[in-house]
SEMIMAR-769215 format. One line per 10 residues: number of its first residue (from 1); for each residue x, y, z of N, C-alpha, C, O. Coordinates in steps of 0.2 Angstrom, whole numbers, plus 2048, in hexadecimal, padded with zeros to 3 digits. Atoms other than C-alpha are relative to their C-alpha. Layout:
<sites>
NUM> X/Y/Z/X/Y/Z/X/Y/Z/X/Y/Z  ...
</sites>
This chain:
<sites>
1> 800/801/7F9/812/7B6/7CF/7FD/806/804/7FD/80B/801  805/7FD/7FC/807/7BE/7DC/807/804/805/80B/801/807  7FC/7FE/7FD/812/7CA/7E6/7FF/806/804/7FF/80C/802  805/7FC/7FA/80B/7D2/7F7/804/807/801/80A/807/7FF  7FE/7F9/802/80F/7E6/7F7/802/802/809/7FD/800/80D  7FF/7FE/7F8/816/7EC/809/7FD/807/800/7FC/80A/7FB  803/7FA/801/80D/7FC/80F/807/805/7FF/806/80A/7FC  7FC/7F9/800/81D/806/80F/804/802/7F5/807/807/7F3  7FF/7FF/807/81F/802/7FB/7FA/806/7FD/7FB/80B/7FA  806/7FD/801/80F/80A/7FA/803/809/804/803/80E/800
11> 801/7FB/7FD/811/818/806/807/805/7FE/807/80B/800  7FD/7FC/804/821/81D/7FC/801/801/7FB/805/805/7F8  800/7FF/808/81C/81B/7EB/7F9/807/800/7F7/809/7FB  804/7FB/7FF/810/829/7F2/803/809/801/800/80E/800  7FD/7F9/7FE/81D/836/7F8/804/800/7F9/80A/7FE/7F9  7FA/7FE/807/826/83B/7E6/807/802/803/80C/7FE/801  7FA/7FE/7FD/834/845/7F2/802/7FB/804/808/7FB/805  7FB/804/7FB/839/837/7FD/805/7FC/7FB/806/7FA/7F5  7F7/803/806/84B/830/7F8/7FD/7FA/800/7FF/7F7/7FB  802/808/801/840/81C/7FA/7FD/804/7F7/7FE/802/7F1
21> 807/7FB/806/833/827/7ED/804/7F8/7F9/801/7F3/7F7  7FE/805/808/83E/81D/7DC/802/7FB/802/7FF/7F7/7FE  7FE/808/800/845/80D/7E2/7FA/7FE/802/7FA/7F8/804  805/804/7FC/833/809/7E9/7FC/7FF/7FA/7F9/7FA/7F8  802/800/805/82C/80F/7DA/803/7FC/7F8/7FE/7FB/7F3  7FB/803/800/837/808/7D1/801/7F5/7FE/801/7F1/7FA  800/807/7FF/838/7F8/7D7/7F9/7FB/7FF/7F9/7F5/7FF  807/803/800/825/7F4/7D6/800/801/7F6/7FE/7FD/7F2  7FE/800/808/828/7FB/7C2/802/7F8/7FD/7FE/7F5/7F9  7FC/805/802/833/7ED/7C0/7FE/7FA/802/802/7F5/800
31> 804/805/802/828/7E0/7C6/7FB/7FE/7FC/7F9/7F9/7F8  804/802/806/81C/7E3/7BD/802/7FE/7F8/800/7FB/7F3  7FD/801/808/825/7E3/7AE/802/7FA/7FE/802/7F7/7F9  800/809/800/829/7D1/7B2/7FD/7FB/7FF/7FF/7F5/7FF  805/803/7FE/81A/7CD/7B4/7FC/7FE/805/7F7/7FB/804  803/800/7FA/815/7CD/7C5/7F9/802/800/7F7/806/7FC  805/7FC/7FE/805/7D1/7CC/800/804/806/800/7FF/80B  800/7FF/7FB/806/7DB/7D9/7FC/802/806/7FA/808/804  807/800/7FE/7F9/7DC/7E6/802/804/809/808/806/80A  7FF/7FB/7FA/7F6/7E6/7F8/7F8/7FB/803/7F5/7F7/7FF
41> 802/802/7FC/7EA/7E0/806/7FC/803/805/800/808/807  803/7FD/7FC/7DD/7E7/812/806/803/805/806/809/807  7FA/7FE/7FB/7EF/7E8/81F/803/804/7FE/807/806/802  7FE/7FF/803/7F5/7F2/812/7FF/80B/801/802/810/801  802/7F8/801/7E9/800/811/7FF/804/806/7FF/80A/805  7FF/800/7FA/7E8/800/825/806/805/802/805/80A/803  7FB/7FD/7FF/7F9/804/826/802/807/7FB/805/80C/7FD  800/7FB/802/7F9/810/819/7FC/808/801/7FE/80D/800  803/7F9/7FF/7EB/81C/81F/803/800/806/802/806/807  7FD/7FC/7FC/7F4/81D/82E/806/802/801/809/803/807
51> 7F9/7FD/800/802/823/82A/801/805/7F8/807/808/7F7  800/7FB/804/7FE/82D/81B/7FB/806/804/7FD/80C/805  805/7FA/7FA/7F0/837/827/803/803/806/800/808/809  7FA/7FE/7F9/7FE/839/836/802/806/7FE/804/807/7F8  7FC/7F9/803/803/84B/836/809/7FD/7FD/80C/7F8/7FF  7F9/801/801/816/84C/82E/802/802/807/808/7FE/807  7FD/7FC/7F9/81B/853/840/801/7F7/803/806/7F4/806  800/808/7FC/818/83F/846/803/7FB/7FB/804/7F5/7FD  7FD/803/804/820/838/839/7FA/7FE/7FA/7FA/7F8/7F8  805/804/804/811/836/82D/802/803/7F9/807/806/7F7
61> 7FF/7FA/804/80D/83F/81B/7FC/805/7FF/7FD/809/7FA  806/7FA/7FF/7FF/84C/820/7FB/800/7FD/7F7/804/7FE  807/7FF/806/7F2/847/812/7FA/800/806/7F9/7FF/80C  806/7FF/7FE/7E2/84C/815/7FC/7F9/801/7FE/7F4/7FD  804/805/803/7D4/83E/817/7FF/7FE/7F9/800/7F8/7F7  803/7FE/808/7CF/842/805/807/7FC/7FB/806/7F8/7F7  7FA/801/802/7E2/841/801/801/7F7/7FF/802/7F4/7FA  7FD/806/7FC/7E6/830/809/7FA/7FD/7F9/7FC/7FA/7F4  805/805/806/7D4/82A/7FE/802/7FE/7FA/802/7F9/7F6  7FD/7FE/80A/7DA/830/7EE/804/7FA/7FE/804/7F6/7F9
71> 7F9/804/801/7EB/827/7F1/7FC/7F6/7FF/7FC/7F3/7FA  803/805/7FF/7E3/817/7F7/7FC/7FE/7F7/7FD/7FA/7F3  804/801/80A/7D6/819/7E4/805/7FD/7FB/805/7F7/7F8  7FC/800/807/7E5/81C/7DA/803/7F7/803/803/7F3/7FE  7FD/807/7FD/7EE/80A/7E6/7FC/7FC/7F9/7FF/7F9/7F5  805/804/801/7DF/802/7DF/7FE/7FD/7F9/7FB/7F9/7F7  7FE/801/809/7E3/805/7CC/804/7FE/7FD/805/7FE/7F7  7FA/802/803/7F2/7FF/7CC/802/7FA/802/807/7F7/7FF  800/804/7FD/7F1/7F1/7D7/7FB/7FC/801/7F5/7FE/802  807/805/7FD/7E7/7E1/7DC/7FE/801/806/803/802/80A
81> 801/7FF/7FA/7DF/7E2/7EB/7FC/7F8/802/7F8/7F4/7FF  800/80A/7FD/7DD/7CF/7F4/7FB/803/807/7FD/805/80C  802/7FC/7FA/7CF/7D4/801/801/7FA/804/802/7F4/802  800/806/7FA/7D0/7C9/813/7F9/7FC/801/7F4/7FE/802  808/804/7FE/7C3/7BB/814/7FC/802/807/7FE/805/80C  805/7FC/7FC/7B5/7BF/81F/803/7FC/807/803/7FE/80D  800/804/7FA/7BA/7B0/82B/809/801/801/80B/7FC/805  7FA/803/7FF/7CD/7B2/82B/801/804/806/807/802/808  7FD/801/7FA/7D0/7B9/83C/7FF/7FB/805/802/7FA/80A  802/806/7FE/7C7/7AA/841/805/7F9/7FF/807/7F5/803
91> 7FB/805/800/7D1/79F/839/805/800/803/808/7FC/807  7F8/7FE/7FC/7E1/7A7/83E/7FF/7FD/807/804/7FA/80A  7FF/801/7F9/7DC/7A4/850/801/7F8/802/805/7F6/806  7FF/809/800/7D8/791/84F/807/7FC/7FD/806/7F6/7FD  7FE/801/804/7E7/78F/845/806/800/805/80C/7FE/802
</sites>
């Protein structure tokens, strides 16, 4: 089964120190083990650079651009990435 990744799975399997850090990590483990696939979305990675690039002061994780890239690389090995059809805000609207 195909199983959509939230950005905040992602944006804690990023920080080691956060108390989410092992149940997120964790929990994403233990689908795959089941056999899942587990996939992430252009909304996904949206949401992760802004709030991995956010100073810590604003509630973010301080990474650098470069930082945020890396992370997003390593996302992209470990996960399927499902890109948005070219026409889908279009649809969405007539819909």
């Amino acid at each position: 089964m195909r199983i959509l990744l939230d950005s905040n799975l992602i944006l804690r399997s990023a920080q080691p120190k956060h108390s989410m850090y092992l149940p997120a990590t964790q929990a994403m483990e233990e689908l795959l083990e089941q056999g899942n696939e587990l996939v992430y979305v252009p909304q996904v990675c949206y949401e992760f650079w802004s709030v991995a690039t956010r100073p810590q002061s604003d509630n973010g994780l301080g990474l650098s651009p470069q930082q945020a890239e890396d992370e997003l690389h390593r996302i992209s090995t470990l996960f399927t990435f499902l890109n948005d059809p070219s026409n889908l805000y279009d649809a969405w609207l007539q819909s």
